[in-house]
DRENPA-3360 file (N, C-alpha, C; in nm, 2 decimals, always signed):
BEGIN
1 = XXXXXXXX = +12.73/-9.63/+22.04/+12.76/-9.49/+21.99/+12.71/-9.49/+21.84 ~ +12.75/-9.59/+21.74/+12.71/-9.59/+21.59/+12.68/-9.72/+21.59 ~ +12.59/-9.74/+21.48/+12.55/-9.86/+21.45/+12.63/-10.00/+21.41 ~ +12.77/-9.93/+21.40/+12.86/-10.11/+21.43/+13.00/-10.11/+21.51 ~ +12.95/-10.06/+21.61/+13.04/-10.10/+21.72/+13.14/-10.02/+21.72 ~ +13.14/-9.94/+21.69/+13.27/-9.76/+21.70/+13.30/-9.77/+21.85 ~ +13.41/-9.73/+21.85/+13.48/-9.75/+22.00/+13.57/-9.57/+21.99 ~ +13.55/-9.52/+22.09/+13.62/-9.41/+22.10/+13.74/-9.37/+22.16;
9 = XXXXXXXX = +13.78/-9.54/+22.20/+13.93/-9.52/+22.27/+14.02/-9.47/+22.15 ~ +14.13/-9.41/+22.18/+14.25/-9.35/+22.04/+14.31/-9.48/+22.01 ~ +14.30/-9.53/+22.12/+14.37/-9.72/+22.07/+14.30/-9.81/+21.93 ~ +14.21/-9.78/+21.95/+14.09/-9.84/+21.80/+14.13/-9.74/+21.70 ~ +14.13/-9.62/+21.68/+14.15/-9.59/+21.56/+14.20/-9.63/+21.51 ~ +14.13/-9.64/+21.38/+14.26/-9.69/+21.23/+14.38/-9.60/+21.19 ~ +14.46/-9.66/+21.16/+14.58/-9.59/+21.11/+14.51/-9.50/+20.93 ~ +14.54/-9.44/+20.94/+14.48/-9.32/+20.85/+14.61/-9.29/+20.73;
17 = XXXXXXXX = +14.61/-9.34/+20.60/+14.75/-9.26/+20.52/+14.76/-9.13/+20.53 ~ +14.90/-9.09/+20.51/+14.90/-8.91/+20.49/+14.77/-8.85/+20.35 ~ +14.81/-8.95/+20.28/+14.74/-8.88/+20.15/+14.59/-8.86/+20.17 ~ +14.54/-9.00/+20.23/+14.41/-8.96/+20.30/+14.36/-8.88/+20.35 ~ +14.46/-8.88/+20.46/+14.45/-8.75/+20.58/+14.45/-8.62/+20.57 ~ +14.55/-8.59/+20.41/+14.53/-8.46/+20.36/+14.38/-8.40/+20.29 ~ +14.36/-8.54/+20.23/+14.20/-8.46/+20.16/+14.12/-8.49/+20.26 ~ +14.14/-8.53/+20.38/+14.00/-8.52/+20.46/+14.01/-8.37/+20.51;
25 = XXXXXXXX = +14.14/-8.34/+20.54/+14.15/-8.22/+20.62/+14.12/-8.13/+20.47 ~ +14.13/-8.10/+20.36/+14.12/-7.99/+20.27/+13.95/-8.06/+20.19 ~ +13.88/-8.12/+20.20/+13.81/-8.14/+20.11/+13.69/-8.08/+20.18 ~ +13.57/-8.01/+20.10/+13.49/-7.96/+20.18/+13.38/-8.04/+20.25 ~ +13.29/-8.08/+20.33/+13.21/-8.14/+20.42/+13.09/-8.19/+20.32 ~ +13.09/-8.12/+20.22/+13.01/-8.21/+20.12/+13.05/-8.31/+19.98 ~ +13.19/-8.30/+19.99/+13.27/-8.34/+19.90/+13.35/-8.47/+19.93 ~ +13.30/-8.59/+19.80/+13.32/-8.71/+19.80/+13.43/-8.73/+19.78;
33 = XXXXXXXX = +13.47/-8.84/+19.90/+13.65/-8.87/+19.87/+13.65/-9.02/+19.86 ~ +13.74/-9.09/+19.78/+13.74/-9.17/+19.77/+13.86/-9.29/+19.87 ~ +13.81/-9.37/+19.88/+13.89/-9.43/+20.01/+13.89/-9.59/+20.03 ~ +13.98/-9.66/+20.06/+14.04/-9.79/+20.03/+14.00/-9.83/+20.20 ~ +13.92/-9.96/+20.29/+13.94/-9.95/+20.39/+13.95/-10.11/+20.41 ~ +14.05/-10.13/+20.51/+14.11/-10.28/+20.51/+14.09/-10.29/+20.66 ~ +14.03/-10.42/+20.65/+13.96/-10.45/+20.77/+14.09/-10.54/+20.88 ~ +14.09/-10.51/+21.01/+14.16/-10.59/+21.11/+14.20/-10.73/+21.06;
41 = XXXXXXXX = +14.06/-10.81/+21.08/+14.05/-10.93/+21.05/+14.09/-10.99/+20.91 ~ +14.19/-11.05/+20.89/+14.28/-11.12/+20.77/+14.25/-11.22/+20.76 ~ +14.25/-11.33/+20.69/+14.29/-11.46/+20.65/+14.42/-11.46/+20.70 ~ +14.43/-11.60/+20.73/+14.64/-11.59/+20.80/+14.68/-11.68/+20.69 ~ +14.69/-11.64/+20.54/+14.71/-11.72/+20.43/+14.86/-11.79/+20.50 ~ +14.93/-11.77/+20.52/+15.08/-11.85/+20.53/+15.08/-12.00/+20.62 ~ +14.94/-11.96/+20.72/+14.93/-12.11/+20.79/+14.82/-12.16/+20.70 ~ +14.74/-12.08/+20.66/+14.64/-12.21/+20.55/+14.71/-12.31/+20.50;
49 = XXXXXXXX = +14.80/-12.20/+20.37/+14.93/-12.25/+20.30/+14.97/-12.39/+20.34 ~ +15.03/-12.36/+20.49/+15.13/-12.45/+20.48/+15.04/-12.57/+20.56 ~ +14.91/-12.55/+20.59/+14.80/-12.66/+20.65/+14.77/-12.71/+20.50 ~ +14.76/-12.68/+20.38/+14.74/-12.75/+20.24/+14.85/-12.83/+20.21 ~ +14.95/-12.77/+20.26/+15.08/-12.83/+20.17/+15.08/-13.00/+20.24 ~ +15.10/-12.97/+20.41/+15.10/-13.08/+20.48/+14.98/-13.20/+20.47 ~ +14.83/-13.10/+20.40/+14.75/-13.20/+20.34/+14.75/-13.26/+20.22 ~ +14.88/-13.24/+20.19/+14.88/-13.23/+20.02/+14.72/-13.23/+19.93;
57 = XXXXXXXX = +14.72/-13.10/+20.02/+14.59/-13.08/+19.88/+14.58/-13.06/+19.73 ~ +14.49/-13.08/+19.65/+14.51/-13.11/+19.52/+14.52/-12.97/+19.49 ~ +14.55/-12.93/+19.34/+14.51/-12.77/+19.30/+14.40/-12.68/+19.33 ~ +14.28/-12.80/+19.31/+14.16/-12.76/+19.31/+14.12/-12.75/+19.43 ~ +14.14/-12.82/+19.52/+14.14/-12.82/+19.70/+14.12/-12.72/+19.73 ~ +14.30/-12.64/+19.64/+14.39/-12.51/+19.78/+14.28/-12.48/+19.73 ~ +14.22/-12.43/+19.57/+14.24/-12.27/+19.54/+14.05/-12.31/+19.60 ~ +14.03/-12.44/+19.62/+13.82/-12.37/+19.66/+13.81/-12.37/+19.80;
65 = XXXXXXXX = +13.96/-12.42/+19.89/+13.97/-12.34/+20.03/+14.02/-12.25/+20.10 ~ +14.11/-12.19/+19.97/+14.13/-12.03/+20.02/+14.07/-11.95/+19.98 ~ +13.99/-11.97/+19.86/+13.85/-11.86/+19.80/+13.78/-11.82/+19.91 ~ +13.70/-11.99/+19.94/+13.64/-11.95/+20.04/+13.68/-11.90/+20.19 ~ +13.75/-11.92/+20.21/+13.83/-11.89/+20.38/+13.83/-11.73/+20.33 ~ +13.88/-11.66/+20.23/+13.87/-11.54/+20.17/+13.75/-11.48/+20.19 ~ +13.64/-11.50/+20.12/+13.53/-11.51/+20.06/+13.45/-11.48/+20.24 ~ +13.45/-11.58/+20.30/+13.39/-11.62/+20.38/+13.44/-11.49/+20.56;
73 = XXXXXXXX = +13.55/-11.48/+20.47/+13.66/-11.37/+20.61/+13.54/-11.23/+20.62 ~ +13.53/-11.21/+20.50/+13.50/-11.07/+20.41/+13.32/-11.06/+20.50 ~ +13.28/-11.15/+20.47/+13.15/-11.13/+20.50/+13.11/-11.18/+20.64 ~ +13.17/-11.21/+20.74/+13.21/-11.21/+20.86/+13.26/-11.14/+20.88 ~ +13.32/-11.01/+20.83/+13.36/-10.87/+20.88/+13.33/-10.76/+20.81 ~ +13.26/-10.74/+20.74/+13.23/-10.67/+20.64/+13.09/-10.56/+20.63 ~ +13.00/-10.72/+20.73/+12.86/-10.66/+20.74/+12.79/-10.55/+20.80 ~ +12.89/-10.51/+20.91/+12.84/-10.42/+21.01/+12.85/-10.32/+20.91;
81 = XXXXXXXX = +12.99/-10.30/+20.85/+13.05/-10.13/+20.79/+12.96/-10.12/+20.70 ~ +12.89/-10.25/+20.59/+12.81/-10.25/+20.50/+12.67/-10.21/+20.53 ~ +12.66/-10.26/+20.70/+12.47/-10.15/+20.73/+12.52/-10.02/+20.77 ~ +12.62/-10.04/+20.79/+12.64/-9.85/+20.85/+12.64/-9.80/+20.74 ~ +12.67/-9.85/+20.62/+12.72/-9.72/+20.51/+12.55/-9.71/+20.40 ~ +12.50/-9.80/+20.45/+12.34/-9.85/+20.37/+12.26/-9.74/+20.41 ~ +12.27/-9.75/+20.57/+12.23/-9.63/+20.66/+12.21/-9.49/+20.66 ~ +12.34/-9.45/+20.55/+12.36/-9.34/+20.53/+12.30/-9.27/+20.38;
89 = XXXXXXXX = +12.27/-9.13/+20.42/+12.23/-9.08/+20.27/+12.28/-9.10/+20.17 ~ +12.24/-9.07/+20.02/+12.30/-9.05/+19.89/+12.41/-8.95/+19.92 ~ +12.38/-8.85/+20.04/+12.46/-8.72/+20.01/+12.56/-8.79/+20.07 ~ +12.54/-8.85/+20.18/+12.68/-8.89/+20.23/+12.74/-8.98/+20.20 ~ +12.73/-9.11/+20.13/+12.79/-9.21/+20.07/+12.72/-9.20/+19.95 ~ +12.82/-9.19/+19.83/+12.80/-9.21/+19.70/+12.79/-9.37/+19.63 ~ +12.88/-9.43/+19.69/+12.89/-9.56/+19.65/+12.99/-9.65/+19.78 ~ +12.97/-9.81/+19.75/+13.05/-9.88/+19.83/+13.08/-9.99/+19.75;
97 = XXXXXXXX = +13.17/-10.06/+19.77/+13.19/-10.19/+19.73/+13.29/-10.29/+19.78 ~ +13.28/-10.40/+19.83/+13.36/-10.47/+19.90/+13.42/-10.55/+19.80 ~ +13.53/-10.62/+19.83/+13.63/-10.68/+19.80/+13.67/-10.79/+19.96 ~ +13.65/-10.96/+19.88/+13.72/-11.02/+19.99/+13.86/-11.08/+19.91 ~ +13.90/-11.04/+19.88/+14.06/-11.12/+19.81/+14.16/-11.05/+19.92 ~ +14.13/-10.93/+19.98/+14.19/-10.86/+20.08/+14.13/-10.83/+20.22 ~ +14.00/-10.82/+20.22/+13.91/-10.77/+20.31/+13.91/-10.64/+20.33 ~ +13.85/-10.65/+20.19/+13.85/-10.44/+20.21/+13.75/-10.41/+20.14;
105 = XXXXXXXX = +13.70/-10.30/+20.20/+13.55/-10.22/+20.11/+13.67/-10.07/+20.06 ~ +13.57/-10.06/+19.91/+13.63/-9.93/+19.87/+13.50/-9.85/+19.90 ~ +13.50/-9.73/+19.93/+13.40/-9.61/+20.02/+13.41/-9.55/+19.97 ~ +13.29/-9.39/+19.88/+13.31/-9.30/+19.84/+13.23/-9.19/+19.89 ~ +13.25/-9.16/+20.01/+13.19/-9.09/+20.11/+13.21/-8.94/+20.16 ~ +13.17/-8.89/+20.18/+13.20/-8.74/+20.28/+13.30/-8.79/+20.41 ~ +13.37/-8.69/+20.42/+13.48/-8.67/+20.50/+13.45/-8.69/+20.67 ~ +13.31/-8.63/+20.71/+13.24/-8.70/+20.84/+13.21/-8.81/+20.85;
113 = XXXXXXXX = +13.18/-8.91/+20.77/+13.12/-9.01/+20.76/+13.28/-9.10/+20.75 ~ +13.41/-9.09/+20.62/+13.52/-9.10/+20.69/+13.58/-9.15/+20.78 ~ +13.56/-9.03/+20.83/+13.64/-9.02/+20.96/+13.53/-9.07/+21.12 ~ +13.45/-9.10/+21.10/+13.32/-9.21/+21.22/+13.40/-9.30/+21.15 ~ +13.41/-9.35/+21.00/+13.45/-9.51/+21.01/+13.61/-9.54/+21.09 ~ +13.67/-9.44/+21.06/+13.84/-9.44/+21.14/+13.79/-9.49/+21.28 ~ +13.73/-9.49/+21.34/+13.67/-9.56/+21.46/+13.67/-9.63/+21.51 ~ +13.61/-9.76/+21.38/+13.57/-9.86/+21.43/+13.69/-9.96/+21.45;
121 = XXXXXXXX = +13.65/-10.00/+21.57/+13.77/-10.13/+21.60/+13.83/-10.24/+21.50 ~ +13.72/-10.27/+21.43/+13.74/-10.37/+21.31/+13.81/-10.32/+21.19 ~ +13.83/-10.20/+21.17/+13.87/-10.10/+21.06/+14.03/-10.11/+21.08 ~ +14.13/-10.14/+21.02/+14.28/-10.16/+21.10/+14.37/-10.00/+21.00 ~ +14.32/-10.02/+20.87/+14.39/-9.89/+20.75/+14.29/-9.91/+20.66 ~ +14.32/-9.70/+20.65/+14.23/-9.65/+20.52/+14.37/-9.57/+20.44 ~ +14.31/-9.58/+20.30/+14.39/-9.50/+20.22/+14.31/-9.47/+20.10 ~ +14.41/-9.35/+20.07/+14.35/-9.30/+19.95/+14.33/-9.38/+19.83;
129 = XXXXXXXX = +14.19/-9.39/+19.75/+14.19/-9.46/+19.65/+14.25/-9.40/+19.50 ~ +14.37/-9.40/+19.47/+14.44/-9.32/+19.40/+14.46/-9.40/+19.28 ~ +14.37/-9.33/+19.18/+14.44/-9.40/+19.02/+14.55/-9.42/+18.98 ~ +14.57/-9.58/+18.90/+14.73/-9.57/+18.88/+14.72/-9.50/+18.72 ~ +14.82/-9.42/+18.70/+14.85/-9.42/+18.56/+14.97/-9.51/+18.51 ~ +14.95/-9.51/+18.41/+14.99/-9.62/+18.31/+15.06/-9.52/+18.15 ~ +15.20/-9.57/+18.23/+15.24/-9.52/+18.05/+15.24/-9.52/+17.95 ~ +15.23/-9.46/+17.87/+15.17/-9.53/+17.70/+15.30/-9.55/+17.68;
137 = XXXXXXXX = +15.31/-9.68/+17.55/+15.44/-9.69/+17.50/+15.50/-9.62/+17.40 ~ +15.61/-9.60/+17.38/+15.62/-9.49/+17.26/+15.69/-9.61/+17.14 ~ +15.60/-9.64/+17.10/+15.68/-9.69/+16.97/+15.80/-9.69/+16.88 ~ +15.83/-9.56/+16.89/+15.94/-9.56/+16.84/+16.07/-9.57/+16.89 ~ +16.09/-9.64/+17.02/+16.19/-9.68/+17.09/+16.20/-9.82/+17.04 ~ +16.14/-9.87/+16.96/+16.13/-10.01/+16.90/+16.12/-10.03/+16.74 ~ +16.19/-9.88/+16.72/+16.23/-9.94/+16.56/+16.33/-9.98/+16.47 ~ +16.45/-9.97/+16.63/+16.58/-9.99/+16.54/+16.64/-10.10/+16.68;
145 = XXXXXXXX = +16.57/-10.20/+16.66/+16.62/-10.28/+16.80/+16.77/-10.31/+16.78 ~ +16.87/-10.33/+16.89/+16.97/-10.42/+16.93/+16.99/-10.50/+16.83 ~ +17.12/-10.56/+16.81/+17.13/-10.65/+16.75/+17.12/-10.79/+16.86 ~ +17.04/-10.85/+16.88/+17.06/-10.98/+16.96/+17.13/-11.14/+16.96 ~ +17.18/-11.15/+17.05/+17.27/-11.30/+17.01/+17.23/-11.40/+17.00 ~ +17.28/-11.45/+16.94/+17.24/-11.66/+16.93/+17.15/-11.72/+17.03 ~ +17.06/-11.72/+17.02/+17.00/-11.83/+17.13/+17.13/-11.92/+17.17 ~ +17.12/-11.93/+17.29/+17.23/-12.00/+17.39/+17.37/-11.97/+17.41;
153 = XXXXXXXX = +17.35/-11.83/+17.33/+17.47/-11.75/+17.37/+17.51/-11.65/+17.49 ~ +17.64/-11.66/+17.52/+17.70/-11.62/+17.69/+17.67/-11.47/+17.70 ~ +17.62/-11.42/+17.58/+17.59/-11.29/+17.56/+17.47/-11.19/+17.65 ~ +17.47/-11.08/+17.65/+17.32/-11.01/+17.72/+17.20/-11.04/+17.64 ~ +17.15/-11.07/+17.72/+17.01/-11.12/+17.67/+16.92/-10.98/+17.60 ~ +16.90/-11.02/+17.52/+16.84/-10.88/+17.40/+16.71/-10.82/+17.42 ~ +16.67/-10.84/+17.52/+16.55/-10.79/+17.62/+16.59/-10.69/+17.68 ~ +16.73/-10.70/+17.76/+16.86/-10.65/+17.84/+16.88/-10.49/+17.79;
161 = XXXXXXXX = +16.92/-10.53/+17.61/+16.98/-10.47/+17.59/+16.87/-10.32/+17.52 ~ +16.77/-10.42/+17.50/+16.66/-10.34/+17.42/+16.59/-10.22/+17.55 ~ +16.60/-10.25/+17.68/+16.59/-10.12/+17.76/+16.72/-10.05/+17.80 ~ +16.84/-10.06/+17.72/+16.97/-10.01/+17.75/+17.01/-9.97/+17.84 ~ +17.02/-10.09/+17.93/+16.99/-10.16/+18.07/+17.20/-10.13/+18.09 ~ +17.28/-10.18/+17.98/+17.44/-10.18/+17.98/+17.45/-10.04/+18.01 ~ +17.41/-9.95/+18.02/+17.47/-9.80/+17.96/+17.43/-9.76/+18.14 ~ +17.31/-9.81/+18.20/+17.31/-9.76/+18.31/+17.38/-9.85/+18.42;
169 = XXXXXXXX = +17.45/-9.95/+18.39/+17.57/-10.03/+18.44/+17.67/-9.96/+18.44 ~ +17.73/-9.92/+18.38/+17.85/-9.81/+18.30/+17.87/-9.73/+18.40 ~ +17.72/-9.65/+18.45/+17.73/-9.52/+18.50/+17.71/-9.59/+18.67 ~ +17.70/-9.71/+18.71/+17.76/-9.77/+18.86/+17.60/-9.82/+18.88 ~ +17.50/-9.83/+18.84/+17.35/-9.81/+18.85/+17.35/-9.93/+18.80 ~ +17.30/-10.03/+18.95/+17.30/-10.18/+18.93/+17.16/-10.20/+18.95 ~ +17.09/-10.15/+19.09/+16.96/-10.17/+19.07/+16.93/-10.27/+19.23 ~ +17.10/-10.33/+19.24/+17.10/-10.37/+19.38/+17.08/-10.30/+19.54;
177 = XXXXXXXX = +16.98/-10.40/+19.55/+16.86/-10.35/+19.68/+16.78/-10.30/+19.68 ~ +16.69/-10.25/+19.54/+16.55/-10.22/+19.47/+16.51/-10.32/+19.49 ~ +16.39/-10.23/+19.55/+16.23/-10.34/+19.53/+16.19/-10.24/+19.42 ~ +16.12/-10.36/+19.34/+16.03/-10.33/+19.20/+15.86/-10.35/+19.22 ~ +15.82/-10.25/+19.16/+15.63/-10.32/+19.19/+15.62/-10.34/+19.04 ~ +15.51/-10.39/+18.97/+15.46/-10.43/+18.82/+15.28/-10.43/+18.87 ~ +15.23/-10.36/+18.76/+15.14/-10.34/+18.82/+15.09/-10.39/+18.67 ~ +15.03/-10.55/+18.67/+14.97/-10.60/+18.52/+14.87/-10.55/+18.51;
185 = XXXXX = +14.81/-10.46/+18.38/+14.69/-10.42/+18.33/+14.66/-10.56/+18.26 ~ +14.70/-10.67/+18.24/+14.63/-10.77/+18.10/+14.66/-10.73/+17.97 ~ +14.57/-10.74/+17.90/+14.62/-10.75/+17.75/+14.50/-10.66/+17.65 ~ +14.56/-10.55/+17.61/+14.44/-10.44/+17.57/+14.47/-10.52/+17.38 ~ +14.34/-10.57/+17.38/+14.31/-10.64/+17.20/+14.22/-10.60/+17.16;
% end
């Protein structure tokens, strides 16, 4: 049917995000959307893992045989979506780029072209490629810090106190059974 193996059972489809799913359905037929697409095929990092551990592999071992087991995942599944999307016009694909640290190509394509990749058997989830924003800091929350205690003191740690972390304790707001994400940008010098 397409050039890498598209299957038209509803069982192959990829799972599609809402957010995705909304700009395919409102974006016009010539209008680039951008899109995150993660391939079936995984690395099964947790038995690697624990196949290094029991080899006691050295540092350098794990990290140049799970690059590669990565590395190597990506481009053993990667190639077909990479001729399909080569295949296609400028009009319909703007750009591609793969990524094996996950096995995923990011896609910036027309909403037809899209929704053929939701297809393919090998394709498991697409999502929207959504910028993160990033708060700026306000500096002036940092000009009259806390007073902090003694190094090795039984006291709140002055980190603690400098996001006035006690006050939302107060009001019953512990934080228990939050998951947190942290999303490291590095170091802007």
């Amino acid at each position: 049917m397409f050039g890498f193996g598209f299957c038209s059972s509803a069982f192959a489809n990829a799972i599609i995000s809402d957010q995705l799913q909304d700009e395919l359905n409102t974006a016009g037929e010539t209008e680039f959307i951008e899109a995150i697409i993660f391939m079936v095929d995984q690395v099964d990092t947790k038995t690697l893992d624990r196949q290094l551990y029991k080899e006691q592999a050295s540092p350098a071992d794990r990290a140049y045989t799970v690059i590669t087991a990565l590395q190597d995942k990506a481009n053993q599944t990667q190639n077909s979506l990479a001729a399909y999307l080569d295949a296609k016009t400028s009009a319909e694909v703007n750009q591609y780029k793969s990524y094996w640290i996950v096995n995923a190509v990011f896609v910036e394509a027309i909403p037809s072209v899209l929704s053929e990749i939701s297809l393919d058997p090998t394709v498991y989830y697409m999502d929207s490629n959504v910028p993160i924003e990033i708060d700026e800091p306000d500096a002036n929350l940092y000009l009259d810090p806390p007073d902090c205690p003694e190094e090795g003191s039984e006291d709140i740690e002055c980190g603690i106190r400098v996001i006035n972390a006690p006050a939302l304790w107060d009001l019953g707001i512990t934080g228990t059974g939050v998951v947190v994400m942290n999303v490291d940008t590095g170091v802007d010098g």
